[in-house]
PyMOL commands that place a pseudoatom at each C-alpha (Angstrom):
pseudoatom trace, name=CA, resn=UNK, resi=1, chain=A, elem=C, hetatm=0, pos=[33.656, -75.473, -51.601]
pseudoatom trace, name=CA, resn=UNK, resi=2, chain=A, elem=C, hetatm=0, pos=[35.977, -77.957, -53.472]
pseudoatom trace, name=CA, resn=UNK, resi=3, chain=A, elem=C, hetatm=0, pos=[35.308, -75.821, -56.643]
pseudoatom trace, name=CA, resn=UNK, resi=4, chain=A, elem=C, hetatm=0, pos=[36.371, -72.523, -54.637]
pseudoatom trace, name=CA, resn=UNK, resi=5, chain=A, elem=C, hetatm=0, pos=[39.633, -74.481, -53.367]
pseudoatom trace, name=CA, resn=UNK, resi=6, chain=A, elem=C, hetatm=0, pos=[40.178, -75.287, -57.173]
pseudoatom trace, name=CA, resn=UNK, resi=7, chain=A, elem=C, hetatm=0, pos=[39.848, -72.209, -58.239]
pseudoatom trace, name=CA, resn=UNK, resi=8, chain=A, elem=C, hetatm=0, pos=[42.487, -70.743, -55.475]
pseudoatom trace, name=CA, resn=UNK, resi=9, chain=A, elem=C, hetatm=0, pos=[45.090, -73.363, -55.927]
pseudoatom trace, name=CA, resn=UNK, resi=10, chain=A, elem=C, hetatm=0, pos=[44.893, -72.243, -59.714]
pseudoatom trace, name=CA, resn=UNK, resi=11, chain=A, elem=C, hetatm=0, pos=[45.320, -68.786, -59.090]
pseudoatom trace, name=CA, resn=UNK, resi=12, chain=A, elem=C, hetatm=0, pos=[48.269, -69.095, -56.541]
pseudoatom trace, name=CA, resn=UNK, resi=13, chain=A, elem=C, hetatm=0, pos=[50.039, -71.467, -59.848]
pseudoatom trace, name=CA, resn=UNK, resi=14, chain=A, elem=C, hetatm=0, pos=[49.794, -68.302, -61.309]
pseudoatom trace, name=CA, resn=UNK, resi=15, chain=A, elem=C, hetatm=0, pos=[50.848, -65.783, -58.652]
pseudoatom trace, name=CA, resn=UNK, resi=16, chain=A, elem=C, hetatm=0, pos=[54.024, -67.438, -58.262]
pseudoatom trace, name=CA, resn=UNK, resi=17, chain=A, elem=C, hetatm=0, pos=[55.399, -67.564, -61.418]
pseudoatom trace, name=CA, resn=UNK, resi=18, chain=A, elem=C, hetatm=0, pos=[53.946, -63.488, -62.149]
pseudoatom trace, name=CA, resn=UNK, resi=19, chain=A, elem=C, hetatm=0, pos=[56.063, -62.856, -58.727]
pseudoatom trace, name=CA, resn=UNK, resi=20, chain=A, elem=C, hetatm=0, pos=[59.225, -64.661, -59.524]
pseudoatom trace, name=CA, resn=UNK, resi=21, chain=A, elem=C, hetatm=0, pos=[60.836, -65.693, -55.369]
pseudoatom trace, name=CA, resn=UNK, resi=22, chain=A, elem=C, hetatm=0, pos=[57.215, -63.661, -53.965]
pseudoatom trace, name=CA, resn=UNK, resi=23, chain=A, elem=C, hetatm=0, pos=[54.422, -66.213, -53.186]
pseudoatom trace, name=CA, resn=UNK, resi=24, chain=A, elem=C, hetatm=0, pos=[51.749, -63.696, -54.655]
pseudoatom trace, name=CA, resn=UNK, resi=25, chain=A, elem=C, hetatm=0, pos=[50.605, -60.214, -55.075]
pseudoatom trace, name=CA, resn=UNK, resi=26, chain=A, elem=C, hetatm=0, pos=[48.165, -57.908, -54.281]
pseudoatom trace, name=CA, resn=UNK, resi=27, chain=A, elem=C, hetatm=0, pos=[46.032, -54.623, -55.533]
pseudoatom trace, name=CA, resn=UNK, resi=28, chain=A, elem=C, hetatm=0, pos=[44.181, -51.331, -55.426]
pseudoatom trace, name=CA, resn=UNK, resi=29, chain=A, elem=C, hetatm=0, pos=[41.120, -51.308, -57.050]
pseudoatom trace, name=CA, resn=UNK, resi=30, chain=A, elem=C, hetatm=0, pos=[40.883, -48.244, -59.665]
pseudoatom trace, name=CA, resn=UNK, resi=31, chain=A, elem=C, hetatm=0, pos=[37.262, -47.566, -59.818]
pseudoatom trace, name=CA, resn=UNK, resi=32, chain=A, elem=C, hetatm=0, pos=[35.046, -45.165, -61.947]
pseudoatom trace, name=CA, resn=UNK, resi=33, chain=A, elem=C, hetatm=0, pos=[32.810, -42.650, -60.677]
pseudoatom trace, name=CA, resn=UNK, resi=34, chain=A, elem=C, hetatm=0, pos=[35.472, -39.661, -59.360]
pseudoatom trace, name=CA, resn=UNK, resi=35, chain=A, elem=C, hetatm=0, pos=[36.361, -41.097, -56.034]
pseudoatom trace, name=CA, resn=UNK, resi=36, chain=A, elem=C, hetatm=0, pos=[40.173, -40.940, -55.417]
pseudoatom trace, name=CA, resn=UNK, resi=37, chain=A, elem=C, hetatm=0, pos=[40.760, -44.592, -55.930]
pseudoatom trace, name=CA, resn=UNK, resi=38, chain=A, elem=C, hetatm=0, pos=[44.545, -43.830, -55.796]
pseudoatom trace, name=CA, resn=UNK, resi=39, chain=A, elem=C, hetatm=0, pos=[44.317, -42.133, -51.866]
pseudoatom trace, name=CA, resn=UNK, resi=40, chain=A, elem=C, hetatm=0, pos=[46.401, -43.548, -49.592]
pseudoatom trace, name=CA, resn=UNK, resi=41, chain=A, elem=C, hetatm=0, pos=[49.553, -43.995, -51.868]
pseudoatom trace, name=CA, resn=UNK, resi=42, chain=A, elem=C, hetatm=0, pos=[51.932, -45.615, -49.116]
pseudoatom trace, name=CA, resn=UNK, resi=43, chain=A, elem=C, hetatm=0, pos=[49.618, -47.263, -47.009]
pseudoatom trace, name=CA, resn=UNK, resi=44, chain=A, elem=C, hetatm=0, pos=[49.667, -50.529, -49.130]
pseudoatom trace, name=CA, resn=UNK, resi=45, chain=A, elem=C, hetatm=0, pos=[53.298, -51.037, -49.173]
pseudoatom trace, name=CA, resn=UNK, resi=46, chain=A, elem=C, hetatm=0, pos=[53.757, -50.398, -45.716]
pseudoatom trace, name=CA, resn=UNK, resi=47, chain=A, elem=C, hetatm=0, pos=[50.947, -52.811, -44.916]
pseudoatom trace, name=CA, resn=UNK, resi=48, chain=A, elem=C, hetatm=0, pos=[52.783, -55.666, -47.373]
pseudoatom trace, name=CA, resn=UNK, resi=49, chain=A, elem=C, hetatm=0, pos=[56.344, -54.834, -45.664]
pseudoatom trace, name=CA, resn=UNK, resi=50, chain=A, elem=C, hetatm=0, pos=[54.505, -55.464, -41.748]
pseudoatom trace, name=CA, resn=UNK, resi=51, chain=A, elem=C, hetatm=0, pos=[52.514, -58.650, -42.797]
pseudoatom trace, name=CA, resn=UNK, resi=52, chain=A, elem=C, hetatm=0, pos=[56.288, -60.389, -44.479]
pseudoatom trace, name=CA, resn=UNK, resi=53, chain=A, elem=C, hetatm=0, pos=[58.011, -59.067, -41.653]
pseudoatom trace, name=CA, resn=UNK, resi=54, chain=A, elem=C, hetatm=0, pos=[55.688, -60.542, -38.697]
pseudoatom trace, name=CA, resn=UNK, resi=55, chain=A, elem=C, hetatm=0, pos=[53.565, -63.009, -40.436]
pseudoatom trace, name=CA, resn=UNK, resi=56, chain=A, elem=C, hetatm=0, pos=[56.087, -64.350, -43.025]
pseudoatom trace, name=CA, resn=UNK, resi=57, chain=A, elem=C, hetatm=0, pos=[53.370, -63.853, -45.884]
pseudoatom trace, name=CA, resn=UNK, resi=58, chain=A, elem=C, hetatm=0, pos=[56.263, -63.543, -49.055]
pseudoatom trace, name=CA, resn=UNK, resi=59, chain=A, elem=C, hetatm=0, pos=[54.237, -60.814, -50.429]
pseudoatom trace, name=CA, resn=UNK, resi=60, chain=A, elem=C, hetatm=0, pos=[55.555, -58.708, -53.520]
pseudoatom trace, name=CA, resn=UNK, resi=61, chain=A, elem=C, hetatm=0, pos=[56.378, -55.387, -52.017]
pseudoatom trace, name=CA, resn=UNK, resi=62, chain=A, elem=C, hetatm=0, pos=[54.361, -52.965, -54.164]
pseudoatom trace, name=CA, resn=UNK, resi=63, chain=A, elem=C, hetatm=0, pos=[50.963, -53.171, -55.134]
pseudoatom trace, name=CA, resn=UNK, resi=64, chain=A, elem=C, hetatm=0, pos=[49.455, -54.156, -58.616]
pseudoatom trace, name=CA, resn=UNK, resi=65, chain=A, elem=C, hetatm=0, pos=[46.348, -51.626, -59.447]
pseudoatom trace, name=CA, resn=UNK, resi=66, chain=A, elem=C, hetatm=0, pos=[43.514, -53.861, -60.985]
pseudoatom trace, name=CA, resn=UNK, resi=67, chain=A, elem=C, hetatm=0, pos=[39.960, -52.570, -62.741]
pseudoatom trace, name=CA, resn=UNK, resi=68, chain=A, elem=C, hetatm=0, pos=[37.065, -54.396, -61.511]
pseudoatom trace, name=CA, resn=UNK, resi=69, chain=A, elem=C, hetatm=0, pos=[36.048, -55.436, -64.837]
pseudoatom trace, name=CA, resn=UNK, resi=70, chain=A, elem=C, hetatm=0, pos=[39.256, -56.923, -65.369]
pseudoatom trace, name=CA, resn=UNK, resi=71, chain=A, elem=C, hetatm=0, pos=[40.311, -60.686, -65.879]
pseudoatom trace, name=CA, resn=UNK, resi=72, chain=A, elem=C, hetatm=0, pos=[43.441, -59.680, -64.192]
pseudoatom trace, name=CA, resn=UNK, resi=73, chain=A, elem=C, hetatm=0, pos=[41.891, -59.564, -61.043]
pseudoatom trace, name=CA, resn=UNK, resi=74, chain=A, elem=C, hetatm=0, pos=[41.484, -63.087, -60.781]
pseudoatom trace, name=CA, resn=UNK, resi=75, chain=A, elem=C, hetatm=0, pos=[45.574, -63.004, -60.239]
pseudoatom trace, name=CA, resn=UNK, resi=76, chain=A, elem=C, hetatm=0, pos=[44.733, -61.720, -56.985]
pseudoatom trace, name=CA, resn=UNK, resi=77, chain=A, elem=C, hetatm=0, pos=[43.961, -63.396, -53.561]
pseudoatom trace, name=CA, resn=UNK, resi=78, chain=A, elem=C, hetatm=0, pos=[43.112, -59.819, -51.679]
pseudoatom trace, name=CA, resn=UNK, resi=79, chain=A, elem=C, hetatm=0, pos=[41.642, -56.668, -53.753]
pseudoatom trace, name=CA, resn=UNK, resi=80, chain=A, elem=C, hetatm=0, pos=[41.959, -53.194, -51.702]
pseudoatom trace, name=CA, resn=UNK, resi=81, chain=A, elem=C, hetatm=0, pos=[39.583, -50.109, -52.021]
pseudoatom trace, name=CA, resn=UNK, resi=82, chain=A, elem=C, hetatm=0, pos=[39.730, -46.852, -50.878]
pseudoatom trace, name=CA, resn=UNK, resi=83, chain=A, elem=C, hetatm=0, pos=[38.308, -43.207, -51.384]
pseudoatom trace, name=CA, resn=UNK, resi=84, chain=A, elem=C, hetatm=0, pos=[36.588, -40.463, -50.134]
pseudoatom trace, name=CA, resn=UNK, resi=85, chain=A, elem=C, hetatm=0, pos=[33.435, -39.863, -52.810]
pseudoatom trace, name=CA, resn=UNK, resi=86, chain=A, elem=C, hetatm=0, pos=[31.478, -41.458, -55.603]
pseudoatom trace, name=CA, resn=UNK, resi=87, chain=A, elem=C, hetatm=0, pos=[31.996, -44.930, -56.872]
pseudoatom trace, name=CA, resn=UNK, resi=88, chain=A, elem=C, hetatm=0, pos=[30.317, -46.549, -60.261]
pseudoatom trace, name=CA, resn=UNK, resi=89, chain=A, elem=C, hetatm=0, pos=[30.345, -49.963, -60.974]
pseudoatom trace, name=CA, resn=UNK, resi=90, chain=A, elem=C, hetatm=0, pos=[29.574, -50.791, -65.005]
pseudoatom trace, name=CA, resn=UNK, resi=91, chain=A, elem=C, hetatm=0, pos=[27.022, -53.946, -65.720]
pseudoatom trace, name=CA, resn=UNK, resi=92, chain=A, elem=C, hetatm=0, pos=[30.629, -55.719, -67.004]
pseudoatom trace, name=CA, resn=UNK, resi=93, chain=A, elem=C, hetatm=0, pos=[32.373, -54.454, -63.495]
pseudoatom trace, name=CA, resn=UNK, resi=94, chain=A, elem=C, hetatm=0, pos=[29.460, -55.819, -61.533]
pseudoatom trace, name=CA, resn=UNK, resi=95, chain=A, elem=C, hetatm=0, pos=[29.182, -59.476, -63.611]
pseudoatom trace, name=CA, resn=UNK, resi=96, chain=A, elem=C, hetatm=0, pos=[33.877, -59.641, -63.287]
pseudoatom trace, name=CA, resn=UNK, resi=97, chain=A, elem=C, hetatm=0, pos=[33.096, -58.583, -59.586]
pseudoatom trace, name=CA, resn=UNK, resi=98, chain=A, elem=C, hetatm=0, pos=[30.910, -61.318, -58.889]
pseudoatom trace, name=CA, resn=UNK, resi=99, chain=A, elem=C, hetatm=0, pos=[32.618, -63.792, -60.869]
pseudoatom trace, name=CA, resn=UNK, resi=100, chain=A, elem=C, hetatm=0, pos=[35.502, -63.085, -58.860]
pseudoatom trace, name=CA, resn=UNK, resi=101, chain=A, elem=C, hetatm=0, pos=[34.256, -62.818, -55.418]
pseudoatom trace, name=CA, resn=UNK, resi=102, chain=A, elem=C, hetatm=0, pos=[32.226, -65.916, -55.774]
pseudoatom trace, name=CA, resn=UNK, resi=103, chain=A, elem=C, hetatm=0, pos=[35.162, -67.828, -56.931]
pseudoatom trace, name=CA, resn=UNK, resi=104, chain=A, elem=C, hetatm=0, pos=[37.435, -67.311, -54.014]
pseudoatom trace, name=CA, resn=UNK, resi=105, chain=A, elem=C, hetatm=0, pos=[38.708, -63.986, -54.268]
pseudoatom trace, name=CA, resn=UNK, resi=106, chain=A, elem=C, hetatm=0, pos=[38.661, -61.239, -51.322]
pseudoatom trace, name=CA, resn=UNK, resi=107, chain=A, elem=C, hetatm=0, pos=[37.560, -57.649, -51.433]
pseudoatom trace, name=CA, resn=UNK, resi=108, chain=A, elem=C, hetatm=0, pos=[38.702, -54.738, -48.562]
pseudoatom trace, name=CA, resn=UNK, resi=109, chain=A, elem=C, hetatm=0, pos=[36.622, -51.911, -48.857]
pseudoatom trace, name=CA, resn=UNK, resi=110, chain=A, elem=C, hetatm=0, pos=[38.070, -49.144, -46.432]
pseudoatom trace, name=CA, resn=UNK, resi=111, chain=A, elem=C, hetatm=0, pos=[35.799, -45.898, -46.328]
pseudoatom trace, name=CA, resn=UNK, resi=112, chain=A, elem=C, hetatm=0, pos=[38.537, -42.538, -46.194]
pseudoatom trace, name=CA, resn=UNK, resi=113, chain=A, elem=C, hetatm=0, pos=[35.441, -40.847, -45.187]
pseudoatom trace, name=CA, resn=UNK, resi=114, chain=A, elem=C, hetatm=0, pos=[32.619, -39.746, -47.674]
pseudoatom trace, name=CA, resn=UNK, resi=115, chain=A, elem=C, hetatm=0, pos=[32.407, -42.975, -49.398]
pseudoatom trace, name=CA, resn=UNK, resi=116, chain=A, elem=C, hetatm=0, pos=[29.524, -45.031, -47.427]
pseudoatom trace, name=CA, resn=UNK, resi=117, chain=A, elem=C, hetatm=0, pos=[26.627, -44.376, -49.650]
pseudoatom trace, name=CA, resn=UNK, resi=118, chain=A, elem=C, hetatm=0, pos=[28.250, -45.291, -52.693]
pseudoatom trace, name=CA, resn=UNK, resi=119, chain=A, elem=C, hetatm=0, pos=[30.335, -48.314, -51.928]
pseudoatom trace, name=CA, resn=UNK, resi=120, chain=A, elem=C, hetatm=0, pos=[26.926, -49.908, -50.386]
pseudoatom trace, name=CA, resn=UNK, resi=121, chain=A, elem=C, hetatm=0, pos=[24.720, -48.677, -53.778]
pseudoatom trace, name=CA, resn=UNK, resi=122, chain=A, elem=C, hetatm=0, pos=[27.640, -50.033, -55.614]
pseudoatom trace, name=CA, resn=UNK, resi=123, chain=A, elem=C, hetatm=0, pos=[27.958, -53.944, -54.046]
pseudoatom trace, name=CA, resn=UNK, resi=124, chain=A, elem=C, hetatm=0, pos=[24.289, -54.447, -53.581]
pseudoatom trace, name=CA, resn=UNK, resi=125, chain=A, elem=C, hetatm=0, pos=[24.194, -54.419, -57.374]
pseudoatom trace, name=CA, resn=UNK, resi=126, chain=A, elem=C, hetatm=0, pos=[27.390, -56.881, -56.965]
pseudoatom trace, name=CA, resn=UNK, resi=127, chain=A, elem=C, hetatm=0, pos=[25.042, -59.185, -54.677]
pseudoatom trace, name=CA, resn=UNK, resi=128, chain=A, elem=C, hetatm=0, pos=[21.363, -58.252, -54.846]
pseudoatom trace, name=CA, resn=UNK, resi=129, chain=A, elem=C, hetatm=0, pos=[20.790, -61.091, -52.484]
pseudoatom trace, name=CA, resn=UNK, resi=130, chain=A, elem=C, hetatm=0, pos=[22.925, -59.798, -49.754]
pseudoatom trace, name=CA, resn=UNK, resi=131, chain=A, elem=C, hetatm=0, pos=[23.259, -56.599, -47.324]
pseudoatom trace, name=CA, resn=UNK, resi=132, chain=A, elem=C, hetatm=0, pos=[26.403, -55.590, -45.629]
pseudoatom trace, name=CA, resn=UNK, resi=133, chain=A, elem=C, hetatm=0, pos=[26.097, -56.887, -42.091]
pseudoatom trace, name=CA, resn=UNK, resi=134, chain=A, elem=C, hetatm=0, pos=[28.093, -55.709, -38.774]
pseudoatom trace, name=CA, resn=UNK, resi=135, chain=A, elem=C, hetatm=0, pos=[30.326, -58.790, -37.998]
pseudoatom trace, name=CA, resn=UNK, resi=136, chain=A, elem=C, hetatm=0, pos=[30.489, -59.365, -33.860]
pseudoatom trace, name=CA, resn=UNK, resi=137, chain=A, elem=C, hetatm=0, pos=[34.328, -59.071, -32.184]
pseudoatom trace, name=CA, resn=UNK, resi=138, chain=A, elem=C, hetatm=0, pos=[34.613, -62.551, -32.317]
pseudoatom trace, name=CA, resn=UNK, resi=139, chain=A, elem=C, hetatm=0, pos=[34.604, -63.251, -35.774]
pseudoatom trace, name=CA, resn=UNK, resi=140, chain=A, elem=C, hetatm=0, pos=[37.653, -64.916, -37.686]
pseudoatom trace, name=CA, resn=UNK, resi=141, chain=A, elem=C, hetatm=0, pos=[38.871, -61.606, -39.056]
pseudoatom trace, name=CA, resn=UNK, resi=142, chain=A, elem=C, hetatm=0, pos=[39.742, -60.208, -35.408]
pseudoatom trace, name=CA, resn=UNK, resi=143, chain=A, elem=C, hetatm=0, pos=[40.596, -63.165, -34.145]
pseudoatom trace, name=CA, resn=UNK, resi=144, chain=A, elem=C, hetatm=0, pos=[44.000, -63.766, -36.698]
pseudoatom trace, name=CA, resn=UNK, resi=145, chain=A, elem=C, hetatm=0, pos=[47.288, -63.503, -35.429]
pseudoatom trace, name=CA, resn=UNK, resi=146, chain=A, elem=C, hetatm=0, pos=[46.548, -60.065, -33.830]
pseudoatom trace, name=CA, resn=UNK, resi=147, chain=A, elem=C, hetatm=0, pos=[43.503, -60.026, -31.066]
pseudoatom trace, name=CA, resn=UNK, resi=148, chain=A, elem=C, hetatm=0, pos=[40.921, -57.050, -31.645]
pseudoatom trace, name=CA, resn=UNK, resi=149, chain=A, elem=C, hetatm=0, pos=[38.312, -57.891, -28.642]
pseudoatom trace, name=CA, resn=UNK, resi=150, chain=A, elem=C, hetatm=0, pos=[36.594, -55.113, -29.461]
pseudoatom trace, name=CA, resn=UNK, resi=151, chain=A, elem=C, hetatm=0, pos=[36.856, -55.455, -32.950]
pseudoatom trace, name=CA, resn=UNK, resi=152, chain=A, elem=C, hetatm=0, pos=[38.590, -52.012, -35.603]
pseudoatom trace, name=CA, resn=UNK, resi=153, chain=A, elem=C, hetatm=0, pos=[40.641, -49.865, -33.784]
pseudoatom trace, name=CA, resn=UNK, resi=154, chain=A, elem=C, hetatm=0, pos=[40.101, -46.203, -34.327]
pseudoatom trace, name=CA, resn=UNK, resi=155, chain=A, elem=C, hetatm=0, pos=[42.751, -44.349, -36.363]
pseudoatom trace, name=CA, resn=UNK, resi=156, chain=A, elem=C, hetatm=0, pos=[40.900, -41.209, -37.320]
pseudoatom trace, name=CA, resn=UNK, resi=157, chain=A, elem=C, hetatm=0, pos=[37.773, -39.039, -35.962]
pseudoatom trace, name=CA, resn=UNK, resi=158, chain=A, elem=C, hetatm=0, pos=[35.223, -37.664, -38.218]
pseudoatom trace, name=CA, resn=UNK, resi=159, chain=A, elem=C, hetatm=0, pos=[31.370, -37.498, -36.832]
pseudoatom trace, name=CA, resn=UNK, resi=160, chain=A, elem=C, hetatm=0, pos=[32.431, -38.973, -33.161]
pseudoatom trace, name=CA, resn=UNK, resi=161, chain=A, elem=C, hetatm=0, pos=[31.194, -42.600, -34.304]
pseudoatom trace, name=CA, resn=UNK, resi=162, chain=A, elem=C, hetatm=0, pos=[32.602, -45.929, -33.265]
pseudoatom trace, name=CA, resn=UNK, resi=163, chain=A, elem=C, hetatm=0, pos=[34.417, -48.212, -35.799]
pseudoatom trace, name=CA, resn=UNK, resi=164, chain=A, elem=C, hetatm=0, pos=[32.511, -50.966, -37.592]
pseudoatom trace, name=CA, resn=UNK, resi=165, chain=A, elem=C, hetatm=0, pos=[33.790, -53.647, -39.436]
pseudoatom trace, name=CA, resn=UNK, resi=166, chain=A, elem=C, hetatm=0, pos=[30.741, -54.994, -41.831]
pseudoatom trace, name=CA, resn=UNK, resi=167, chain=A, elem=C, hetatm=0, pos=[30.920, -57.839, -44.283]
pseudoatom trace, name=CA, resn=UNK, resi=168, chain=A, elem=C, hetatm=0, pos=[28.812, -59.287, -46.878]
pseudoatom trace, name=CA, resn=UNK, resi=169, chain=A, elem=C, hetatm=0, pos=[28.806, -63.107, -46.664]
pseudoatom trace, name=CA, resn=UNK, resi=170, chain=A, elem=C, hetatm=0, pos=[27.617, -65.245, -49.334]
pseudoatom trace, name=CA, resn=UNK, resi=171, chain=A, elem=C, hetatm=0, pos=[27.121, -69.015, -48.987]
pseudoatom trace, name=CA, resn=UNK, resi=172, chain=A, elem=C, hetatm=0, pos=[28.713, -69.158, -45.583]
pseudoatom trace, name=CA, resn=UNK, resi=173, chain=A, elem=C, hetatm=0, pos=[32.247, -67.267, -46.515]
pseudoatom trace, name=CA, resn=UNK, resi=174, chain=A, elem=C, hetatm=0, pos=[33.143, -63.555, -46.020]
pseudoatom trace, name=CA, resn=UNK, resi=175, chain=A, elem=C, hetatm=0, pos=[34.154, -62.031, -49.704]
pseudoatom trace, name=CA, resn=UNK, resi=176, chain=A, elem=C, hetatm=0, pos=[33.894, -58.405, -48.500]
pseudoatom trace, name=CA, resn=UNK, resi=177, chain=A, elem=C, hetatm=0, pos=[34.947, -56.994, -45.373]
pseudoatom trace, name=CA, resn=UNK, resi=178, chain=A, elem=C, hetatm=0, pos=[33.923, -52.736, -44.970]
pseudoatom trace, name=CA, resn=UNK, resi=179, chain=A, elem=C, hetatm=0, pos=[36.129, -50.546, -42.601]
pseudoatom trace, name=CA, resn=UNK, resi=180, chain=A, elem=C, hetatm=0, pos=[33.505, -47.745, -41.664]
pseudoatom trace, name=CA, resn=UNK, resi=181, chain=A, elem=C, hetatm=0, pos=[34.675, -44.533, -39.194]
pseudoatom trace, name=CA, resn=UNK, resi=182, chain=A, elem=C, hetatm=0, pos=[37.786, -46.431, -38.932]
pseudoatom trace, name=CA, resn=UNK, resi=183, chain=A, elem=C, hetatm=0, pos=[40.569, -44.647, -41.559]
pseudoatom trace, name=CA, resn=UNK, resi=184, chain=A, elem=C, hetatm=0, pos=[42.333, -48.398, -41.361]
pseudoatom trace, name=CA, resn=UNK, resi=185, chain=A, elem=C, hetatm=0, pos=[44.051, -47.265, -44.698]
pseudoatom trace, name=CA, resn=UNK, resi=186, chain=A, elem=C, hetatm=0, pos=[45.155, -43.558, -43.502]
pseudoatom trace, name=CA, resn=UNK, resi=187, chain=A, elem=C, hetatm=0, pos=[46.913, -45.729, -40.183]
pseudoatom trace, name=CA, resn=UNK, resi=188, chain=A, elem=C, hetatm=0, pos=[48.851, -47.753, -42.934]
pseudoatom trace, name=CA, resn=UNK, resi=189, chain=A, elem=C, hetatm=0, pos=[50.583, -44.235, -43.881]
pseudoatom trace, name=CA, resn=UNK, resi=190, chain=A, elem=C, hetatm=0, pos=[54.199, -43.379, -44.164]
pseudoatom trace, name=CA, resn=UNK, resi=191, chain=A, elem=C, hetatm=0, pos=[54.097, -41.704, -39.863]
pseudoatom trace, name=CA, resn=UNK, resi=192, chain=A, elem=C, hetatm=0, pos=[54.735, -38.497, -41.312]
pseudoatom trace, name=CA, resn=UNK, resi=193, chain=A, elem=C, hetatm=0, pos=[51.815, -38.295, -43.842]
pseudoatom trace, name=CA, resn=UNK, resi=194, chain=A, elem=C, hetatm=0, pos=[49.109, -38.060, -40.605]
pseudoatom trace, name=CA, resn=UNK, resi=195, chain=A, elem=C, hetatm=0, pos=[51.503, -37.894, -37.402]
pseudoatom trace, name=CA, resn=UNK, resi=196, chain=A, elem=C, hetatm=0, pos=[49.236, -40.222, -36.151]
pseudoatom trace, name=CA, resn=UNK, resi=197, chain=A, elem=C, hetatm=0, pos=[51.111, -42.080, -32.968]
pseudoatom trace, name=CA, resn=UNK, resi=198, chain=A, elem=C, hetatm=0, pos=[53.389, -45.098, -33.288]
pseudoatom trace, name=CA, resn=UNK, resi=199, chain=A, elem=C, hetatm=0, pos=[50.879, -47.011, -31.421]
pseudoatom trace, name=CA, resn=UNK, resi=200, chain=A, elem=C, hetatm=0, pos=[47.563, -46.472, -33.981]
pseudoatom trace, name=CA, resn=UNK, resi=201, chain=A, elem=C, hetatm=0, pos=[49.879, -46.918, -36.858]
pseudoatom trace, name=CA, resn=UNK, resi=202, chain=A, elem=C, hetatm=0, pos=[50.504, -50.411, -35.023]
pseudoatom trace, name=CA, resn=UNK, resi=203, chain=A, elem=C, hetatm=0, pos=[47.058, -51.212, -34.227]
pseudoatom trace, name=CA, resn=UNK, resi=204, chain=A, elem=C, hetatm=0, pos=[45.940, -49.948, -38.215]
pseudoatom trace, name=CA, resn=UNK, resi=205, chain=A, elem=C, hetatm=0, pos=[48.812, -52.230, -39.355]
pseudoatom trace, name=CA, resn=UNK, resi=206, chain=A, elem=C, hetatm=0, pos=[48.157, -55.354, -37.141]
pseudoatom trace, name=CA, resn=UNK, resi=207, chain=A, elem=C, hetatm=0, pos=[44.529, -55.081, -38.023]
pseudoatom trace, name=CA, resn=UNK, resi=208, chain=A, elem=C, hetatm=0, pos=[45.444, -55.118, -41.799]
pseudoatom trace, name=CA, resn=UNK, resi=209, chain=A, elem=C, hetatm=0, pos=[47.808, -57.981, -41.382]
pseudoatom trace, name=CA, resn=UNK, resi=210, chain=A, elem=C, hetatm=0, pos=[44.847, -59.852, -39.857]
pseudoatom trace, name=CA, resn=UNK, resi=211, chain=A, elem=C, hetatm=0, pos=[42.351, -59.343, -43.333]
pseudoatom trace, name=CA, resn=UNK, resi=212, chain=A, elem=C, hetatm=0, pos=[45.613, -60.712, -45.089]
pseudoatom trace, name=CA, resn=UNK, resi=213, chain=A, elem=C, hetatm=0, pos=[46.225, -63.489, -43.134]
pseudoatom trace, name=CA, resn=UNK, resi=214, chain=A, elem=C, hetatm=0, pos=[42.316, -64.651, -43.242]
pseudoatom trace, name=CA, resn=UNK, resi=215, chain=A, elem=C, hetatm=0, pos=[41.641, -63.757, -47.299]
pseudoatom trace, name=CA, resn=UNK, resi=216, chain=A, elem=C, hetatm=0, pos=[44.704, -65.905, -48.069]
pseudoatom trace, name=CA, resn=UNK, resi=217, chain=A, elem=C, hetatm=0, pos=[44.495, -68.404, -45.270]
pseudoatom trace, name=CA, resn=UNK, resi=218, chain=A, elem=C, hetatm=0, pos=[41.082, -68.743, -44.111]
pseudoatom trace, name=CA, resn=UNK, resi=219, chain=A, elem=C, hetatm=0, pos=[39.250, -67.627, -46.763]
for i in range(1, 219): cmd.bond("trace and resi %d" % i, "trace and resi %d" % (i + 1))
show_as sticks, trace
zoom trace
């Protein structure tokens, strides 16, 4: 743990003098494999502009996009994903991944729909040792500044299926949290990309704030 804490107060150093007045930033995660990595294109911005407004964060406004092979993505406390298809993760992706993960960083992987089978092929080679597993509605990530009792809200409908929020968890701390059958990202949108109603935007937004709030806090 004291080497994790380390490794975070190093990393923040550097956040703060990449961001200038901004306390940090944070990315989108620009996979291989020919899922749309880049979906979603003002649902990140929107989610950093709610979490400085009601949680004070100091957040850069726009997102950085990182490679998972990359060094740079040690710069970064909380790593988004998103897509609707295939994902590949190179032997050098897989070893920065790890690296990364284990040494305090956070990854959000939010299925767009059509992505389950390859994010889970993809981070069991991440962390052959661990399987995703279905975190219960009390757990730290729904229990942030925003309340979820019954853990994701629902922004979208695709096969009639509840939302569930899985995580892998190595050595006692969450590194990945999975939005499944949820669309968190979509309910992040600019209101008149979906139409979705003012109150699931909120709900997608407060829930987003929350995996903020605990990767940089918590975590």
């Amino acid at each position: 743990m004291k080497k994790v804490l380390i490794v975070l107060l190093l990393l923040h150093a550097s956040f703060i003098g990449a961001s200038g007045q901004y306390a940090y930033k944070i990315a989108k995660l620009k996979y291989n494999g020919g899922g749309d990595w880049y979906a979603n294109k003002t649902s990140m911005p929107n989610l950093i502009k709610f979490a400085n407004a009601n949680l004070r964060m100091n957040i850069f406004p726009e997102e950085d996009i990182v490679e998972p092979g990359s060094p740079d993505i040690f710069g970064y406390p909380f790593v988004h994903m998103t897509g609707h298809g295939n994902v590949t993760f190179s032997d050098a992706d897989v070893q920065n991944m790890r690296r990364y993960l284990m040494s305090g960083g956070f990854l959000h992987v939010d299925d767009n729909y059509g992505m389950d089978k390859f994010i889970r092929r993809e981070m069991k080679k991440v962390f052959p040792e661990l399987s995703f597993v279905e975190l219960p509605f009390n757990h730290p990530v729904y229990q942030q500044r925003f309340k979820f009792a019954s853990g994701l809200p629902k922004v979208h409908e695709h096969d009639g299926k509840s939302p569930q929020g899985f995580g892998l968890i190595y050595q006692g701390r969450l590194v990945c949290f999975y939005s499944y059958e949820c669309d968190l990202g979509n309910g992040w949108e600019d209101q008149s990309v979906y139409n979705d109603a003012e109150p699931v935007r909120q709900q997608a937004l407060r829930m987003g704030a929350n995996l903020l709030q605990y990767a940089t806090t918590t975590n």
